[in-house]
N, C-alpha and C positions, 0 to 999 in steps of 0.2 A: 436670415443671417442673424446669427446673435451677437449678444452687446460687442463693442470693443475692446478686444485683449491688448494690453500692452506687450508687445515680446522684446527683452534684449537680446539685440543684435550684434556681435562683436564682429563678424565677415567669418569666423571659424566654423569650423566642423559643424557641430557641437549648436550652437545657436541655428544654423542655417535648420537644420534635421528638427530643431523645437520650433522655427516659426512654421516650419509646413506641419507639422504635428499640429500647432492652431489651427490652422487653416483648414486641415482635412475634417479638424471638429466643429467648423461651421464658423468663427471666428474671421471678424474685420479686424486685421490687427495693424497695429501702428508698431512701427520698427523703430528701435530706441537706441542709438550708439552714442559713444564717449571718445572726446578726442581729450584724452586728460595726459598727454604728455610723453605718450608710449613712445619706443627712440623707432618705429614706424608706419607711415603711416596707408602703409597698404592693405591693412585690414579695414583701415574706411571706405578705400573704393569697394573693396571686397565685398564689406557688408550693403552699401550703396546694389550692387549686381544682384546679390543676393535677393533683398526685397524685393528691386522690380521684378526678379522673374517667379517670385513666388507669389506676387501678387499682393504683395504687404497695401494697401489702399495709402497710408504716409511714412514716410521715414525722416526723423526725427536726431540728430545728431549735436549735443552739447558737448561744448569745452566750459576745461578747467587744468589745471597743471598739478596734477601731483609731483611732479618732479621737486617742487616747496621741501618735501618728504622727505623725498627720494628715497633709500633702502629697500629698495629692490633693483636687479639685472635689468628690469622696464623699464624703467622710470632714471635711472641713476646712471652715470658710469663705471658700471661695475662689468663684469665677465659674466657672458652667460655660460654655465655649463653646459658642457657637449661632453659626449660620446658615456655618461652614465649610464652606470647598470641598474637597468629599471625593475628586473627581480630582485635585487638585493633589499627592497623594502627603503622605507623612508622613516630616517631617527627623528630627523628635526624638520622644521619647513622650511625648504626652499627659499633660497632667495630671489628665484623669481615671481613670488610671492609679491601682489600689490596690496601694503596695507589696508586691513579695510575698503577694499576695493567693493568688493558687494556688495556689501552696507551702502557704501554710498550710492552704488548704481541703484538697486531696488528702493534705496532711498526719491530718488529724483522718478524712478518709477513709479513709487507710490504717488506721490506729487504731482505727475499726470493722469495718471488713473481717477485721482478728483477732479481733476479739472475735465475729463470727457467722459464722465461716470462711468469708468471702466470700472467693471467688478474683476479681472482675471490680469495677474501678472504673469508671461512666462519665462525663465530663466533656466540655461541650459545647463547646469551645474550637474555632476556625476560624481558619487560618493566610490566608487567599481575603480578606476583610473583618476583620482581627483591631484594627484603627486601630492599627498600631504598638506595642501590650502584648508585651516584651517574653516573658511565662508563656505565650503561645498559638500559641507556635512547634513544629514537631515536634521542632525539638534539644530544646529545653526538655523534651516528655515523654520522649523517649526516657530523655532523662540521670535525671528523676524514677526511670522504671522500673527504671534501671539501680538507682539509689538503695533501692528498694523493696527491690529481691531481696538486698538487705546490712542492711540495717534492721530485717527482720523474721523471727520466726519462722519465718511461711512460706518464706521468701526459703532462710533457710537449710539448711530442711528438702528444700531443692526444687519447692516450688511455690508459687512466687511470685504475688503478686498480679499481674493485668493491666491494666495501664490503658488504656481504649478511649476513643476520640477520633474518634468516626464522622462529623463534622460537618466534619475537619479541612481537608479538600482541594476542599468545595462552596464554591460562592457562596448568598448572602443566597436569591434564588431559589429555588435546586436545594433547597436546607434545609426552604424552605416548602413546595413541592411534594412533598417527600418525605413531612414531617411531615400534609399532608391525605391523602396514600393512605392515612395510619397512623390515620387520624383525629381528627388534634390539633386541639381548638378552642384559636384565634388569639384569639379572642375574650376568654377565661381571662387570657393572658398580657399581662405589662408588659413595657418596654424601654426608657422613658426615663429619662434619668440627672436631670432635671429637672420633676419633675411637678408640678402643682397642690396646693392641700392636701384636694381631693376625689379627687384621682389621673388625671388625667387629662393624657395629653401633652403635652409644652408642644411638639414638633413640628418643634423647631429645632435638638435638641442633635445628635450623631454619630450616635447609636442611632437615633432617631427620625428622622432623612435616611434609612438604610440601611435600615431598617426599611419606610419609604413607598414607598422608590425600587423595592423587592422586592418587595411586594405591586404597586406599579402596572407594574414588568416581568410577571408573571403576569395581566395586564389582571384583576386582583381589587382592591377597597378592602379596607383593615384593617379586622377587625372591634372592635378595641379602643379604648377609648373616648379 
C-alpha cells in the first residue's frame, strides 16, 4: 500500500469517481469534507456513504462558515439558478460560485498531508464541464502546487506535496464511466446545489442538468434519488 493520499470529498459525483481512482492506484486514503455553511447538508451524509464503501481507511470532516461571506446561491440567500441553458456558454462566473472555496479546501488539505506525511492531494476539479469556477482551471492548480512546494515543510525539504486532479481533462460521461469500471455506486452520491428538505433533486439547477444530461449520454438513468 502506498503513502496516504489525502482525497476531498464532497458526497458528489465527481469526488466520489476520484477517491476510488486513489484507491485503485494503491492508495490509503483519508476522506477530507467541509461543513462550511452550505444551505445543505446532505452532501455530508453523502460523502460519510461514499468513503465507507470505498474503503477510504478515515474520514475526516471540518467546519467553518463561509456564510461570514456569503455571495454565493451556497452560502447566502440568494436564488439558485435553474432551468439554464448550458450550451449557451458561460460570460461571467456564476453565482453559485463559493469564493475561494478551493483555496481553502486544498489549503486545510495541505495542512494534513503534513501532519500524516502525505505526499498525494486528490481533488475532483474538471476544467471539460467546470460551469465557469474560476479554482477548476489547471492554471489555477498548477500555480496551488507551485504555492505548495514554498509553504511547506515538505516543499522545502524536497518533497513536495502533489496535487492530483484526474478528473481534469474528462467530460461528465468519460468521469462516470470510468468511476463504474472502479465500482462507484451513483447511487450514494448527491449533486444538487438545490435539494429538498428530504434530499432529493430538485433537477433543474446546473449540476443536476449535467449530471442527467451524462447519465442519459451513457443510455443509463441516475441512480440517485
Amino acid at each position: 500500500m502506498a503513502a496516504p493520499a489525502i482525497v476531498l470529498l464532497s458526497g458528489g459525483l465527481d469526488s466520489a469517481t476520484v477517491l476510488a481512482i486513489a484507491r485503485h492506484a494503491g492508495h490509503d486514503c483519508i476522506g477530507l469534507s467541509f461543513r462550511y455553511g452550505q444551505r445543505h447538508a446532505v452532501e455530508l451524509a453523502a460523502a460519510a456513504d461514499v468513503a465507507r464503501a470505498l474503503g477510504a481507511s478515515e474520514h475526516l470532516t471540518v467546519s467553518m462558515d463561509l456564510r461570514t461571506f456569503g455571495h454565493s446561491a451556497l452560502t447566502a440567500e440568494i436564488e439558485v439558478p435553474k432551468d439554464r441553458d448550458l450550451q449557451a456558454g458561460e460570460d461571467s462566473v456564476p453565482i453559485t460560485y463559493v469564493p475561494a472555496r478551493n483555496t481553502i479546501f486544498l489549503s486545510y488539505a495541505l495542512a494534513l498531508a503534513e501532519v500524516r506525511t502525505s505526499r498525494d492531494i486528490y481533488i475532483g476539479v474538471n476544467a471539460v464541464d467546470y460551469s465557469g469556477y474560476p479554482d477548476c482551471r489547471p492554471e489555477y492548480l498548477d500555480a496551488f502546487q507551485r504555492m505548495a512546494g514554498l509553504a511547506t515543510r515538505a516543499g522545502i525539504e524536497g518533497s513536495p506535496v502533489r496535487i492530483h486532479a484526474p478528473l481534469m481533462h474528462l467530460t461528465k460521461p468519460e468521469i462516470i464511466r470510468r468511476g463504474l469500471e472502479l465500482g462507484v455506486d451513483y447511487g450514494l452520491t448527491r449533486s444538487c446545489y438545490d435539494p429538498d428538505p428530504s434530499g432529493r433533486a430538485c433537477r433543474r439547477c446546473d449540476s443536476c442538468q449535467l449530471r442527467r444530461q451524462a447519465f442519459a449520454e451513457l443510455g443509463r438513468e441516475d441512480p440517485a434519488p
